[in-house]
Structures are given as structure tokens and as C-alpha cells.
C-alpha positions as CSV (number, residue, x, y, z in Angstrom):
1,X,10.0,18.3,10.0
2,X,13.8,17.5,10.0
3,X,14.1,13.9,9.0
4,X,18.0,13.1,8.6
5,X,17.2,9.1,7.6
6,X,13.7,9.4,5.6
7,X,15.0,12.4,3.1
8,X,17.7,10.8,2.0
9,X,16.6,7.6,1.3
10,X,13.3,9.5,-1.0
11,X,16.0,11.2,-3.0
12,X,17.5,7.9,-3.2
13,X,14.0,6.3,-4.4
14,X,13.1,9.1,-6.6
15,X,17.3,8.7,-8.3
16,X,16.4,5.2,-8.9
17,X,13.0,5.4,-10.4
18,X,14.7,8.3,-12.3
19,X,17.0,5.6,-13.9
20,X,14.1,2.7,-14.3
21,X,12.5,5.7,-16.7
22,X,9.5,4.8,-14.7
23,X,6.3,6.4,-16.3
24,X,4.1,8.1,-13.4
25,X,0.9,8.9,-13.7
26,X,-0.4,10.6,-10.3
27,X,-4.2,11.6,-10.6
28,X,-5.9,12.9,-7.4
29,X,-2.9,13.7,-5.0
30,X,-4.9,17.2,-3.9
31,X,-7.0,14.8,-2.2
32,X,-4.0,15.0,0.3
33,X,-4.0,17.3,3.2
34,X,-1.6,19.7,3.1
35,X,-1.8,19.2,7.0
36,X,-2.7,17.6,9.7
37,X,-3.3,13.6,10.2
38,X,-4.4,11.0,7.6
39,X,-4.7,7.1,6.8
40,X,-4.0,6.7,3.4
41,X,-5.5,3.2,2.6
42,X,-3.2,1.7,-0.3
43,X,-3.5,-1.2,-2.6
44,X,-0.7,-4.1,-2.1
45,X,0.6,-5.9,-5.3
46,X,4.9,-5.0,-5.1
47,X,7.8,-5.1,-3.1
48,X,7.9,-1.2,-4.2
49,X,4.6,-0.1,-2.9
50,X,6.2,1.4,0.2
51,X,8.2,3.5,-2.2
52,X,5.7,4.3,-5.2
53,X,3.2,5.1,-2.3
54,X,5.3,7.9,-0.7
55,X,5.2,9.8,-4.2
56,X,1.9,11.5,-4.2
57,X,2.4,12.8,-0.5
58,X,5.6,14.2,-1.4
59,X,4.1,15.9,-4.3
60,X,1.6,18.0,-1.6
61,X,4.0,19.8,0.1
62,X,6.8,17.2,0.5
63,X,4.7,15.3,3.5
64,X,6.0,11.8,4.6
65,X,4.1,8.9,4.8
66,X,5.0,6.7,8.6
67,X,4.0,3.0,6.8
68,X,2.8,0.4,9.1
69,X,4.7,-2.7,8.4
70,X,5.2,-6.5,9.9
71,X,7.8,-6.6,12.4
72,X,10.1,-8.8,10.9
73,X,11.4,-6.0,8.7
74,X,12.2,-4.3,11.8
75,X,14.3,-6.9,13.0
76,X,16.5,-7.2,9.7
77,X,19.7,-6.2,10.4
78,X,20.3,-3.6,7.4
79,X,16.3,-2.7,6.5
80,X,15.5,-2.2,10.5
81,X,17.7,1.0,11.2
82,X,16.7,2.5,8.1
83,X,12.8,1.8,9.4
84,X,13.0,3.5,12.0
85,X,15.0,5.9,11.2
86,X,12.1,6.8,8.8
87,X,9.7,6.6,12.1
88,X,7.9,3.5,10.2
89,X,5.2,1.4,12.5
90,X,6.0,-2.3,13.6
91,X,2.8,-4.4,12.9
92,X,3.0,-7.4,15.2
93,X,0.3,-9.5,13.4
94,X,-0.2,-11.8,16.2
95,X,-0.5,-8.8,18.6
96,X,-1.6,-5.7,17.1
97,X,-2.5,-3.3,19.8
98,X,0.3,-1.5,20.5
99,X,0.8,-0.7,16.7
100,X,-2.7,0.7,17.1
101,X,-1.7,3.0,19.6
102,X,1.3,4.0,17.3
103,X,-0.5,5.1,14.3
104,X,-2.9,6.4,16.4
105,X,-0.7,9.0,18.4
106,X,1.1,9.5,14.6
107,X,-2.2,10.5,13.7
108,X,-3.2,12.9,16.2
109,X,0.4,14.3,16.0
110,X,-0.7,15.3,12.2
111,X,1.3,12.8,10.8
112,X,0.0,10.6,7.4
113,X,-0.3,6.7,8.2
114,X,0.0,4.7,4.8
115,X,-2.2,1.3,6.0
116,X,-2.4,-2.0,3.6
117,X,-5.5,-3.3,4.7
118,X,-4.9,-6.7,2.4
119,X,-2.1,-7.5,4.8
120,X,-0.3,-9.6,2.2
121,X,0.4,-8.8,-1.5
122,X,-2.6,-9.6,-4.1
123,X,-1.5,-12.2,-6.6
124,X,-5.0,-11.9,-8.3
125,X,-4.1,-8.3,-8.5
126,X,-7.9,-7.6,-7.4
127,X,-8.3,-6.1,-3.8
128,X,-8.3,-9.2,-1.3
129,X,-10.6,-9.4,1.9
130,X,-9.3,-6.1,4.0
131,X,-8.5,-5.8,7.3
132,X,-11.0,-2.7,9.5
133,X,-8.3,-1.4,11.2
134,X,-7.4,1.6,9.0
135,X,-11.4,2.1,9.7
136,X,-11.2,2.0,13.0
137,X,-7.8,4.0,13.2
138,X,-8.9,7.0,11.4
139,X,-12.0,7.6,13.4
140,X,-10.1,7.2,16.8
141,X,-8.0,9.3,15.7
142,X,-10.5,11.8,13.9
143,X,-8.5,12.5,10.6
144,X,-9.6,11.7,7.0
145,X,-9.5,8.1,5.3
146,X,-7.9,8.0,1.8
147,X,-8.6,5.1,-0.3
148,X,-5.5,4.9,-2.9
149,X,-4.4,2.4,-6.0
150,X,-0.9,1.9,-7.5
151,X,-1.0,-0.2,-10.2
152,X,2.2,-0.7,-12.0
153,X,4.7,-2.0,-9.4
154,X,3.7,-5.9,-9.7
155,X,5.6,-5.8,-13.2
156,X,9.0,-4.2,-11.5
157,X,9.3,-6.9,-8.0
158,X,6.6,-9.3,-6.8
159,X,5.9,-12.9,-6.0
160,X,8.2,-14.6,-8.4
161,X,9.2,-11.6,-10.8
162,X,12.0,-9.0,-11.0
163,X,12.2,-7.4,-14.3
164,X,14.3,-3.7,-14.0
165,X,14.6,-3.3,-17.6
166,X,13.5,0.5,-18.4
167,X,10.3,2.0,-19.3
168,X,7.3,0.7,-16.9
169,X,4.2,3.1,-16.4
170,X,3.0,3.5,-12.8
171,X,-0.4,4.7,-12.2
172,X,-1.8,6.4,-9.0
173,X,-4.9,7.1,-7.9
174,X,-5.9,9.3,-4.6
175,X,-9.5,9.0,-3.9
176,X,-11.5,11.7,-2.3
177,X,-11.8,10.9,1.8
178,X,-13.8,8.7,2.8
179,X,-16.7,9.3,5.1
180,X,-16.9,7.7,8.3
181,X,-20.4,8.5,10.4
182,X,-20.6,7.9,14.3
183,X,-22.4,5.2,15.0
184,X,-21.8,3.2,11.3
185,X,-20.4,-0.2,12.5
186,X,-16.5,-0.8,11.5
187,X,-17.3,-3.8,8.9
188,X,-19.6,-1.9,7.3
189,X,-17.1,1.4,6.5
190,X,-14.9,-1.2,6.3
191,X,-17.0,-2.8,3.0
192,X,-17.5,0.2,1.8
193,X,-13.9,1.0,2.2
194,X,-13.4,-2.1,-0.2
195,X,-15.9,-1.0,-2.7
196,X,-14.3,2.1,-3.1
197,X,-11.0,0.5,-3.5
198,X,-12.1,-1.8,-6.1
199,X,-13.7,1.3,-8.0
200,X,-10.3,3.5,-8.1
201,X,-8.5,0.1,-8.9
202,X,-11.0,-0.2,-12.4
203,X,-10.2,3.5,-12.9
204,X,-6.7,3.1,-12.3
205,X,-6.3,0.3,-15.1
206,X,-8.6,2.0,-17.3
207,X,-6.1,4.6,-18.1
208,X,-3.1,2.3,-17.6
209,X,-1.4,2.6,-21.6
210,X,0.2,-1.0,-21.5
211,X,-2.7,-3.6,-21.4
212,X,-1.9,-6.3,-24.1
213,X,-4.3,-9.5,-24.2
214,X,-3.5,-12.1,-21.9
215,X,-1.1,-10.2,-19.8
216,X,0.1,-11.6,-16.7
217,X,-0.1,-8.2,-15.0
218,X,-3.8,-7.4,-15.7
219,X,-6.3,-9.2,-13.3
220,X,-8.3,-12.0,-15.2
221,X,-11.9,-10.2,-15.5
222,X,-10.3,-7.5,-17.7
223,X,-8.6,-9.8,-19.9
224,X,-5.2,-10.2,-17.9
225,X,-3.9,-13.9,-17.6
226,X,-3.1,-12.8,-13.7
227,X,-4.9,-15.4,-11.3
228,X,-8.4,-15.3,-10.1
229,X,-9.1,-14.1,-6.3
230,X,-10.0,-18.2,-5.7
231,X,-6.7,-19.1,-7.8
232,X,-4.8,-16.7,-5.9
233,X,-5.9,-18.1,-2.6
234,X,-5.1,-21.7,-3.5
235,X,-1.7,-20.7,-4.1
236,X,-1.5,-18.7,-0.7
237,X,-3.0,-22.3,0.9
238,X,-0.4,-24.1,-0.9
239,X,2.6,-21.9,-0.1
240,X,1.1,-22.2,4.0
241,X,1.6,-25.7,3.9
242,X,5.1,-25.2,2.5
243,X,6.5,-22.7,4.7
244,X,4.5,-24.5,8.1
245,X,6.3,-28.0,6.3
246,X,9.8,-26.3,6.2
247,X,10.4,-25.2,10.1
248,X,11.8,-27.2,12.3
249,X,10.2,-29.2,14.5
């Protein structure tokens, strides 16, 4: 498929990764249809994930990933042409069905959807409470759900860091599809969804080469100094209150 916006911009990506000396380790990308309609179901720790999660798609036959994304991006006068020029989904949080029907047509059309079911980035680092509709979009739409990790990213742009000094590993992990029965309530795939997440995410660090004691980029349970899921949500509650105490009456 001709795409005049969303090619250029990957060569653009891939150039500046290319400079970063970023380390990629991709395991599991043939879990990726060459064809035909997906939802890949991706982790959410970095300003980058849209990017790094693009990579193992590319790598199977140069395929696009359409991201569903909040609708303020859309609106922002530089970043909104550029996502939709790359035929990116507006998520209107407030008012989600008509992004629903989106990624569902994008689907059916054979297109892969790249879905963060945390919503938000995780500051714990640990997958957060997820969202069902990347559940209950891949069954309407009949196409395979692909649980995938990136772990790596936090340490490049996040929450109150930037560091683009040289070097970083990035790890990937494509899990196999998921299964998704008739009948199986959308919580419950959507649980298992979570546990599967949270099993690729272990793998994913496990082979990751730069895990030093005490590292702020390594959740707490395996020795990391990041915050704990209830940590992390106390400082979501307190930065609430702050942005909800800064608009204008």
C-alpha cells in the first residue's frame, strides 16, 4: 500500500534510532501475519512506544501499524497532519464508539491496529489495569489478538526523563495470538489478556542485558528502584489533583 506520509516518517524513525545506537532485540515478530487484520496489544512505558512498536511489523513484510491514540494529538497543529497522514485512530476517551468503529473497519480492511490497553503510561513499569476493548475489537472484527512488550523506551523519554545519550538496548517481544472463544465473556479474555502480558513482560526483562541493582528502570519486584503499582497510582492521584487544580475556573 502507497503511503506517501507514514514511509517517510519510518525511515525517519529507523535514521534516528540508527544514530541513538539503539540495541534491538526483536524475538517473536513471525507471530505477525504476513496478511490480513490484527490487534497487536502493546505495553505503554515511553513517549517512543508508537515508534519502537511499528519495528517488528515492519520486519514481516514491511506492514504498518494504524495506532489508536487520544485525540488531542490529533488536534496539535504540527503532530495532527502527520497522524493522519499515517491513517492513525483518534481515541476520544470520553466517547469511544466511533474510534471502535474505526479500528474495526481497519481491521476488516486487513489492516494491523496497535491498541494500549493501559491507556496511560505505566510508571511502575508493571502492566496497569487494561482496558477490554482490544478484546472486544479483535473478535468483532474476527482477526488475531497479539499480546506484545517493549521494554527499553522508559530510559530514552518518559514521565520526567529524557536521556539521548547513545547505546540503550530495546527489547521486543511478540507473543503467539491470543485465543478468543465465542461465548468467553470480554473481562475474562480480557484477564487473561493481562496475564499474558505480564508473562512476556518477565520474559522480556529476563533477557534485557542492562539490569544493575536498584535501577530506576526495572520494576521494584525484580530489584528495580521503579515505583510499585500502589506507588505509581498515588502519584497518578496526586498529578489529578494538580492538573484538575490548574484549569480555569
Amino acid at each position: 500500500m502507497n503511503d506517501p506520509v507514514y514511509r517517510p516518517i519510518i525511515i525517519t524513525a529507523k535514521t534516528l534510532f540508527a544514530s541513538l545506537g539503539l540495541r534491538m532485540d526483536v524475538v517473536g515478530e513471525q507471530n505477525i501475519p504476513r496478511a490480513g487484520g490484527a490487534v497487536l496489544a502493546i505495553n505503554h512505558t515511553s513517549y517512543l512506544d508508537f515508534a519502537l512498536g511499528g519495528i517488528p511489523a515492519d520486519r514481516v513484510g514491511h506492514r504498518l501499524v494504524r495506532f489508536m491514540a487520544k485525540d488531542g494529538i490529533f488536534r496539535h497543529p504540527v503532530a495532527g497532519p502527520l497522524m493522519r497522514g499515517m491513517k492513525h485512530i483518534p481515541v476520544d476517551r470520553d466517547a469511544g464508539t466511533a474510534a471502535f468503529r474505526d479500528a474495526v473497519a481497519a481491521l476488516k480492511s486487513g489492516e494491523l491496529v496497535g491498541v494500549f490497553p493501559e491507556a496511560t503510561m505505566s510508571r511502575s513499569l508493571e502492566i496497569k489495569d487494561i482496558k477490554n476493548g482490544a478484546v472486544r475489537m479483535a473478535r468483532a472484527a474476527n482477526v488475531p489478538l497479539i499480546p506484545m512488550i517493549i521494554f527499553g523506551g522508559q530510559r530514552i523519554l518518559s514521565y520526567d526523563r529524557k536521556d539521548f545519550s547513545r547505546g540503550k538496548p530495546i527489547a521486543m517481544t511478540v507473543g503467539e495470538p491470543m485465543p478468543l472463544p465465542r461465548g468467553v465473556d470480554p473481562d475474562l479474555l480480557t484477564a487473561e489478556l493481562h496475564a499474558r502480558m505480564s508473562g512476556l513482560l518477565d520474559e522480556t526483562i529476563a533477557r534485557y542485558p542492562d539490569k544493575p541493582p536498584g535501577a530506576w528502570w526495572i520494576p521494584a519486584r525484580l530489584g528495580g528502584s521503579a515505583p510499585t503499582l500502589e506507588e505509581a497510582e498515588e502519584i497518578e492521584e496526586r498529578v489529578r489533583r494538580e492538573k484538575a487544580a490548574r484549569k480555569p475556573d
